[in-house]
C-alpha positions as CSV (number, residue, x, y, z in Angstrom):
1,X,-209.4,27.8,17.9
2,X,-208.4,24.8,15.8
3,X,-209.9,24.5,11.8
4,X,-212.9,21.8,11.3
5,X,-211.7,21.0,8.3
6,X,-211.0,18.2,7.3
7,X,-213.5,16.7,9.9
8,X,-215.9,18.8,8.7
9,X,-216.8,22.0,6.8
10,X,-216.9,25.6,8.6
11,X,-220.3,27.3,8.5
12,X,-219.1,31.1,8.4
13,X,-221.5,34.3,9.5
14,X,-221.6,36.4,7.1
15,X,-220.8,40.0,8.1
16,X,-222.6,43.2,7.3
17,X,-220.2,46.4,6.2
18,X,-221.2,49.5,8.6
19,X,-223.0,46.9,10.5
20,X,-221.0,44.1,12.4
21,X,-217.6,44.4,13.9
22,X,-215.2,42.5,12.5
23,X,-212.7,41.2,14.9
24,X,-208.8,39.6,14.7
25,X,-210.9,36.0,15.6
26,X,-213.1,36.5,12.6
27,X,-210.1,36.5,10.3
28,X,-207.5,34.0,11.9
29,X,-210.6,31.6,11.8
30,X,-210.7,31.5,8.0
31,X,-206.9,31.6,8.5
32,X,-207.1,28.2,10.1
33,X,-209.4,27.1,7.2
34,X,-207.5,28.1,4.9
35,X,-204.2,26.5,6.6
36,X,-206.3,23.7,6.9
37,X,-207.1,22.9,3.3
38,X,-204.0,23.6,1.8
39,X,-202.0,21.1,4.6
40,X,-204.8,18.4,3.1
41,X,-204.1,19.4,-0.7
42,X,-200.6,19.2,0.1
43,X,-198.1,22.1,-2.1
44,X,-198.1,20.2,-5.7
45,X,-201.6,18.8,-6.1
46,X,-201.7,20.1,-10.1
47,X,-198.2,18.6,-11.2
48,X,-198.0,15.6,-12.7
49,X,-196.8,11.9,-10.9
50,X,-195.0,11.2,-14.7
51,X,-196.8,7.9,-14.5
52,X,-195.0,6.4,-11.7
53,X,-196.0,5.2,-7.8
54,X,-198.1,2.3,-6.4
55,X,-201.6,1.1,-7.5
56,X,-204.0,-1.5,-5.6
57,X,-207.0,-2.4,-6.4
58,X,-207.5,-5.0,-3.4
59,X,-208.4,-2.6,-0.6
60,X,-209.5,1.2,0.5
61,X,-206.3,3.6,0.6
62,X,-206.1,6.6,3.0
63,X,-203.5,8.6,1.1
64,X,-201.5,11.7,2.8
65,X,-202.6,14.1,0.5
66,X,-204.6,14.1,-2.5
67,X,-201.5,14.8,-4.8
68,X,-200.7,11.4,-3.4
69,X,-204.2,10.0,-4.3
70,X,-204.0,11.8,-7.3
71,X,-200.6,9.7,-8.2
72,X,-202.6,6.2,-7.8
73,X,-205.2,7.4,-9.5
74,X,-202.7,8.2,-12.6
75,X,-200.6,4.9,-12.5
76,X,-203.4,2.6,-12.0
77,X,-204.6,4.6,-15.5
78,X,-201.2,4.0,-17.0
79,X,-201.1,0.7,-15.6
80,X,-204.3,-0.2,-17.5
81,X,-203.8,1.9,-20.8
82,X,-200.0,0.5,-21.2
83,X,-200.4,-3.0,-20.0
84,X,-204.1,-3.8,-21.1
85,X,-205.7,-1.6,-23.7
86,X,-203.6,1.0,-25.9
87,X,-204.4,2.1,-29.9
88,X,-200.7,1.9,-30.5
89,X,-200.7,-1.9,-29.9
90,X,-199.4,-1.8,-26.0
91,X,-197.7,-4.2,-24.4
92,X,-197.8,-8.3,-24.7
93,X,-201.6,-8.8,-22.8
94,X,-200.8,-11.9,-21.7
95,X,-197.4,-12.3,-19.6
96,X,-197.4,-16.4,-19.8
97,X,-198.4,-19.0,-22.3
98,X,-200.7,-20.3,-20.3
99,X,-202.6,-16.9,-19.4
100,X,-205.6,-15.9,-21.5
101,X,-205.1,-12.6,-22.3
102,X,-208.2,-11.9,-24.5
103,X,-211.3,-13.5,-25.3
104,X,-213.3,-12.7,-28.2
105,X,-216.9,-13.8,-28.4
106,X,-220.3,-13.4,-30.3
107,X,-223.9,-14.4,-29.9
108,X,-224.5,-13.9,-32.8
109,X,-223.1,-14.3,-36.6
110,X,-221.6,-10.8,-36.5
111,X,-217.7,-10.8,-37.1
112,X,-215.5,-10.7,-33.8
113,X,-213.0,-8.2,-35.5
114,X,-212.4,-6.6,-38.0
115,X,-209.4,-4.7,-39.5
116,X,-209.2,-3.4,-43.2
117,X,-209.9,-6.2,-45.4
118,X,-208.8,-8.9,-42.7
119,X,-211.8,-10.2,-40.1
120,X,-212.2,-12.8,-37.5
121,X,-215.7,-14.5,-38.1
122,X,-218.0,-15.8,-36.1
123,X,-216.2,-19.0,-36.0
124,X,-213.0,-17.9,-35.4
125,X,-211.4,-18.2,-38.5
126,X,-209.0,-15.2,-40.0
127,X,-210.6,-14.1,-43.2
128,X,-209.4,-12.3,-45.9
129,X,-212.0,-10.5,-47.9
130,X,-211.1,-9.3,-51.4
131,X,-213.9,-6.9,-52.0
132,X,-216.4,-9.0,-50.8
133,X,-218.0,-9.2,-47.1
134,X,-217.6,-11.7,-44.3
């Protein structure tokens, strides 16, 4: 008998020690199960992808195995982290000098950034503050 899995999920009978019979089909049924989830995790699902593969973000991937998935997954994070957003400074956010790479805006009066004693204001102006507030 062939494993549901991944179709679906097998509904097992419990059995009752002293009770029910247990049988060689009983077993090699799990077997299959088993077989059948470990074939769809694949062997390495826990090791790292060391940040490299292929990421897209245009359509709906069916991946081999969910180390595979799990690869994207992790490079389309690094992809973001190291190219867009990273406390370290990251890379260049815009690649051409005609490509916005980051817009800063307020509603408000409220400063647009602020580091140390140096802010953008409201207006966009770079202000340095020397004890005082922008």
């Amino acid at each position: 008998m062939a494993a549901t899995y991944p179709s679906s999920v097998k509904t097992f009978i419990n059995k009752v020690d002293n009770t029910d019979a247990v049988i060689a089909s009983d077993v090699n049924l799990a077997y299959e199960e088993i077989t059948a989830i470990e074939t769809t995790i694949g062997v390495t699902p826990a090791v790292s992808s060391t940040w490299s593969g292929s990421f897209s973000t245009t359509s709906t991937n069916n991946f081999n195995t969910i180390g595979a998935r799990l690869n994207n997954i992790e490079y389309g994070l690094y992809t973001a982290y190291n190219n867009r957003v990273s406390t370290g400074g990251g890379s260049t956010i815009a690649s051409t000098s005609t490509t916005v790479g980051l817009t800063l805006s307020t509603s408000g009066s409220g400063n647009l950034l602020s580091a140390g004693n140096t802010v953008i204001n409201s207006s966009g102006n770079i202000v340095t503050l020397d004890g005082g507030t922008a």
